[in-house]
N, C-alpha and C positions, 0 to 999 in steps of 0.2 A: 790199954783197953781194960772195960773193967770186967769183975770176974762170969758176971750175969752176960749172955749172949745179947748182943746187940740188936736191936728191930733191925735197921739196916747196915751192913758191911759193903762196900765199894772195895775191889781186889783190884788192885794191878791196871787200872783201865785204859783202854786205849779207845779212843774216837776218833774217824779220819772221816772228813769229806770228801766228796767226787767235785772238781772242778775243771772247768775249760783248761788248767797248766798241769791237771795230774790230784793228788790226793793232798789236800790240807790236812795234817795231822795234827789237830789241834790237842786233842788230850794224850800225853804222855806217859802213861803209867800213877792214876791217880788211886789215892788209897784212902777211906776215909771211914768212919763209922758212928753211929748216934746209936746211943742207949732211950731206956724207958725213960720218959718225962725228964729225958737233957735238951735245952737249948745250946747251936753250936751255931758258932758264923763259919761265913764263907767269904774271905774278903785278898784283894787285889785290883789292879786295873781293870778297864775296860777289854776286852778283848781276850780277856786270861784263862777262857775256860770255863768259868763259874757255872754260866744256864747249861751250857753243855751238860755239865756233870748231873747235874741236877733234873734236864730233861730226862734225860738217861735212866731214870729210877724210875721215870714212868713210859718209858717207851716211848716217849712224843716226840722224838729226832725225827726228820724228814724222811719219809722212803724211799730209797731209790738212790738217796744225795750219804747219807751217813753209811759209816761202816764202823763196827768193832770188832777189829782181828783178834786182839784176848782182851782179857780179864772177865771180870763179875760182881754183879751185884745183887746181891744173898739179902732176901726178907725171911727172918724168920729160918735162915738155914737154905732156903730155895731159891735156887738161881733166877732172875726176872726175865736176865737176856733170851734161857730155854722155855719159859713159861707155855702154855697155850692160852687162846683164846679165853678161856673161862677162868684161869687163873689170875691173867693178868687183870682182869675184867676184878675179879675180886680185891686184888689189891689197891683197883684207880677207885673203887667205890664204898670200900672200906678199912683199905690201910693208910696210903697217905695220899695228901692232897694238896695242892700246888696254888698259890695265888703272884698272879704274872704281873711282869714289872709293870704295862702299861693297860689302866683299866679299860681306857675306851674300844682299844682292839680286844680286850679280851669277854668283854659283853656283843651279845649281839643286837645292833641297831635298831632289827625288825620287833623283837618281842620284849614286850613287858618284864620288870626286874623281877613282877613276882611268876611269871612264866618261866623264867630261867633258874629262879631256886625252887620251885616248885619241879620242877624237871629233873632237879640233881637229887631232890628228895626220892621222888617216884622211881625212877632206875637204881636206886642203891639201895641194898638187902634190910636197911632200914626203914623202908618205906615201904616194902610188902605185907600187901595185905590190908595196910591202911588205906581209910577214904580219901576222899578230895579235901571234905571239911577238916579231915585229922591233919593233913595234909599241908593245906592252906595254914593251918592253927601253927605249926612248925616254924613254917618259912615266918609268919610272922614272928613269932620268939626270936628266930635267928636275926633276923632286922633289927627286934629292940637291942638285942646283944652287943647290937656293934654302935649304941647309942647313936641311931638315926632318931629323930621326933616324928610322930605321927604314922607310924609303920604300915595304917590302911591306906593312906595315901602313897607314900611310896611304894608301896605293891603293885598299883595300877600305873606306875609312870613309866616312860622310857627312857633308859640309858642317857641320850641327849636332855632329856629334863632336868637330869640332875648334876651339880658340881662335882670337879674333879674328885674331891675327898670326898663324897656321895659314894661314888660311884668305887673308890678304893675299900670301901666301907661294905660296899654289897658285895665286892665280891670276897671280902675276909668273909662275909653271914654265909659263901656261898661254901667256901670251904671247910668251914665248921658246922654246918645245919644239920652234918650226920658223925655220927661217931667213927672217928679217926685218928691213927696209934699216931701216926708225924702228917705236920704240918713244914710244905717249901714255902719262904714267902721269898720272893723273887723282888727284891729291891721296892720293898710296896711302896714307898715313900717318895720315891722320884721324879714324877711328875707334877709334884704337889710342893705347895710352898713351906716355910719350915715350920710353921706353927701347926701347922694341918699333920705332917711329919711327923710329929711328936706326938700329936692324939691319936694314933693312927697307931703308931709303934705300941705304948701306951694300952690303946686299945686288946692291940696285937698279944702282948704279954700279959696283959688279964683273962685273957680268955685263954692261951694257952694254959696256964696256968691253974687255973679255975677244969680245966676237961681234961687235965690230967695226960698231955699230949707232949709230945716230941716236937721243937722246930728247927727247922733248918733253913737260917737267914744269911742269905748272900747283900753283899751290902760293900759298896765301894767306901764307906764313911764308918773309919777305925771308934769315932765316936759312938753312933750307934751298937757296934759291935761288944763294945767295952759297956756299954749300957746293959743291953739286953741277952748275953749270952755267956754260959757257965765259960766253954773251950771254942777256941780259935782254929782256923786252918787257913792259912796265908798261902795263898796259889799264883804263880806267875809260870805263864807261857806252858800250861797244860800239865805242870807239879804241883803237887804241895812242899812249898819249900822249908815248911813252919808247921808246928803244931803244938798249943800248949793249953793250958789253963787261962782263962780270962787276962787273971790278976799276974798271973805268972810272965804270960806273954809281953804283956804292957810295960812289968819292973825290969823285965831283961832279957829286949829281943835280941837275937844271935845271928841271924838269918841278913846280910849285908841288904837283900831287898825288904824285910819285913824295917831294918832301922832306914830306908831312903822314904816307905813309904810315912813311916814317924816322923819322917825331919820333912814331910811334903805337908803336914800340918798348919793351918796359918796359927801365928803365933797373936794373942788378944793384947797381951803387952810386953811390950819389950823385944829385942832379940834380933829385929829387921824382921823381912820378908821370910819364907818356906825356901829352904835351898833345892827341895826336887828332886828327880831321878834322874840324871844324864838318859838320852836317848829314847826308844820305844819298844813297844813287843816286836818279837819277830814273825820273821814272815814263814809262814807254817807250813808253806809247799817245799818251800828250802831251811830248817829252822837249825839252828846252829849245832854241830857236835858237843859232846860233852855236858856241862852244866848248860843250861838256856839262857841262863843270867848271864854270863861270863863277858860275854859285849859287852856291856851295861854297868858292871860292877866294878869298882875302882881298887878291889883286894883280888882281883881275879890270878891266877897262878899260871905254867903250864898245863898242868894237870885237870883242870879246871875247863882246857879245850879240847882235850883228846878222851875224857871222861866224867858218865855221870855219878855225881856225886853222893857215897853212901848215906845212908840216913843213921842220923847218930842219935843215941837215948842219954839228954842231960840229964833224967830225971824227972820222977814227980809227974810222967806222962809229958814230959817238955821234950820233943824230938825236933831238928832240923838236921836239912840234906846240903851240905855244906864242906868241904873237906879241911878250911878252915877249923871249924869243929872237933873236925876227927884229928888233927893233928892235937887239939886241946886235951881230949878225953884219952 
């Protein structure tokens, strides 16, 4: 960690659902942290935890359906999980701001694109006070921002009017149109084909970059990762099993699942086929003792199933939880 207090700190997290067989615990004790104006990923399989963690910063877990027995996560020193009402309200509207994996669910249908950034302007502490015309005048900047053409027009269209990468695009203007210390971008690229992908990401890290902001990019695609973000955090089955430097993580993963998801790369020449990861996540009502991995992992130990595995400091902020590891260091 470095020595400046991080915008946000994740302690220890645990997240558990309520379900028809009992409580899915799907986050483990997850630990994580982003400084000022650092880009980090967030990457592993499908099913790993990722949006979890990351809903979690803003309180937007289901009611009723989630629970967090411990941990914390500390904006600025201040716990979010305790916050109230007006607190939290502060932090969705001007500390960080989330853009969700799939555009079309996360616009709404009925109103106009420039209705719905006009809306996030108006309710956020940046927007008081100002008129409609000041107002209007914004939303439009944040549209050219994210290079749409013809900004009056897309103002007055609907959601369904416009293409997939349109519509990825309004809602990156939607999360940036007010001043914001982190930026989640929640897999923006997904639904979009790859060249659209790339303008998008592209887009993404200019404007980051350019507003002086924090992001935190969950992203099943190591490529992307390795592109766009300083340090890494490799999460499977509700841990972080990994954590390093960009460049660090890429020369010399440790972590037996962070080198399956390496070697699940398609290779462009040479080499045959992706060898893979033998088997799948587990199952979170019943989820294995010890390491999570240890099903799965072809160096697995006894130790490895009767316990979980310390987190060891290679260095240079390179930590993995591994006991392999710790027999090394």
């Amino acid at each position: 960690m470095s020595k400046n207090s991080p915008i946000i700190e994740i302690k220890d997290l645990h997240v558990w659902y309520r379900t028809y067989g009992g409580f899915s615990k799907v986050l483990n004790g997850v630990n994580l942290y982003v400084d000022k104006g650092e880009k980090i990923g967030v990457v592993g399989e499908a099913g790993c935890g990722k949006t979890t963690t990351m809903r979690s910063i803003l309180r937007i877990l289901p009611e009723g359906q989630s629970h967090t027995p411990q941990g914390e996560i500390l904006y600025h020193g201040k716990d979010i999980l305790k916050m109230d009402r007006k607190d939290l309200q502060h932090v969705r509207t001007s500390g960080v701001s989330m853009i969700f994996q799939e555009p079309s669910a996360a616009l709404n249908p009925v109103f106009t694109v420039g209705t719905q950034i006009y809306d996030v302007i108006k309710y956020s502490e940046a927007g008081k006070g100002c008129s409609k015309e000041k107002i209007k005048q914004m939303a439009l900047q944040a549209i050219k921002e994210v290079m749409i053409p013809d900004p009056e027009r897309i103002f007055d269209c609907y959601p369904n009017q416009l293409s997939g990468g349109m519509k990825q695009r309004i809602c990156i203007a939607m999360a940036i149109v007010t001043p914001r210390e982190v930026l989640i971008a929640d897999e923006p690229g997904t639904a979009l084909d790859v060249t659209i992908q790339d303008q998008v990401h592209r887009t993404l890290k200019e404007l980051v970059e350019k507003k002086g902001m924090s992001l935190i990019m969950i992203t099943h695609s190591l490529g992307v990762a390795r592109e766009l973000t300083d340090r890494v955090y490799v999460m499977y089955a509700g841990n972080v099993v990994e954590t390093a430097r960009t460049q660090d993580l890429f020369a010399n993963p440790s972590h037996p699942y962070t080198r399956g998801l390496m070697s699940s790369v398609p290779r462009l020449a040479g080499g045959g086929l992706a060898e893979g990861i033998y088997g799948h996540i587990p199952d979170y009502l019943n989820p294995p003792q010890g390491c999570r991995f240890h099903p799965r992992c072809p160096q697995a130990k006894e130790c490895c199933k009767r316990q979980k595995p310390p987190i060891v400091d290679l260095g240079n902020g390179h930590k993995v939880a591994c006991f392999l590891d710790a027999e090394v260091v």
